[in-house]
C-alpha positions in Angstrom: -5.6 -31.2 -3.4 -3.8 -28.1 -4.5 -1.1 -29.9 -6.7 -3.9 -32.1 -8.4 -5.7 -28.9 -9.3 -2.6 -27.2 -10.4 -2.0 -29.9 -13.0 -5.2 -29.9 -14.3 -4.4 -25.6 -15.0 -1.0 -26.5 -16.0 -2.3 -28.7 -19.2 -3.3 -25.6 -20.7 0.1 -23.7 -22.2 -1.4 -20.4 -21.9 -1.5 -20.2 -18.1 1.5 -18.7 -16.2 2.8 -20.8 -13.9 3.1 -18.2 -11.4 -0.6 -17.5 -11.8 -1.9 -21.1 -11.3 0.4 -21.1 -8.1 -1.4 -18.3 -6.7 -5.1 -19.7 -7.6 -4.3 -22.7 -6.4 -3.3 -21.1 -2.7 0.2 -21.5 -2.6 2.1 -18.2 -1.6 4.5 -17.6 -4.5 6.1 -19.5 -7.3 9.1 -20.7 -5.4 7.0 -22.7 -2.5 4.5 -24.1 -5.6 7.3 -25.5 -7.5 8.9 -27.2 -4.2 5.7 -28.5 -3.0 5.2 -29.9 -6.6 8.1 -31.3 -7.2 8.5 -33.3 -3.9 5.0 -34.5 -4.4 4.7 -35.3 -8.4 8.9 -36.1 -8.7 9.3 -33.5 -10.8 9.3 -29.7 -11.4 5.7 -28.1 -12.9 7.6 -27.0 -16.6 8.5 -30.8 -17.0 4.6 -31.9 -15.7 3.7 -29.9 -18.7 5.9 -30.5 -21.4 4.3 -34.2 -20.8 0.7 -32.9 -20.4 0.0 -30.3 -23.2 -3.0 -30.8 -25.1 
């Protein structure tokens, strides 16, 4: 549930990645993109290079 509401915040460019991270309940940037990329396939910058809007 986190990582599907961390990339519907990481569509929009002018959100830190570190910030959505923390809103989304994960403790620091490191363990969001490791839990993201094992469960998406790949890291949160590529998720949103293919998901700007």
């Amino acid at each position: 549930m986190r990582v599907n509401a961390a990339c519907r915040l990481l569509a929009d460019p002018e959100r830190k990645t570190t910030d959505i991270a923390l809103e989304t309940g994960f403790y620091d940037h490191s363990h969001f993109s490791r839990t993201f990329r094992r469960i998406m396939g790949l890291p949160p910058k590529t998720y949103r290079q293919q998901h700007k809007f």
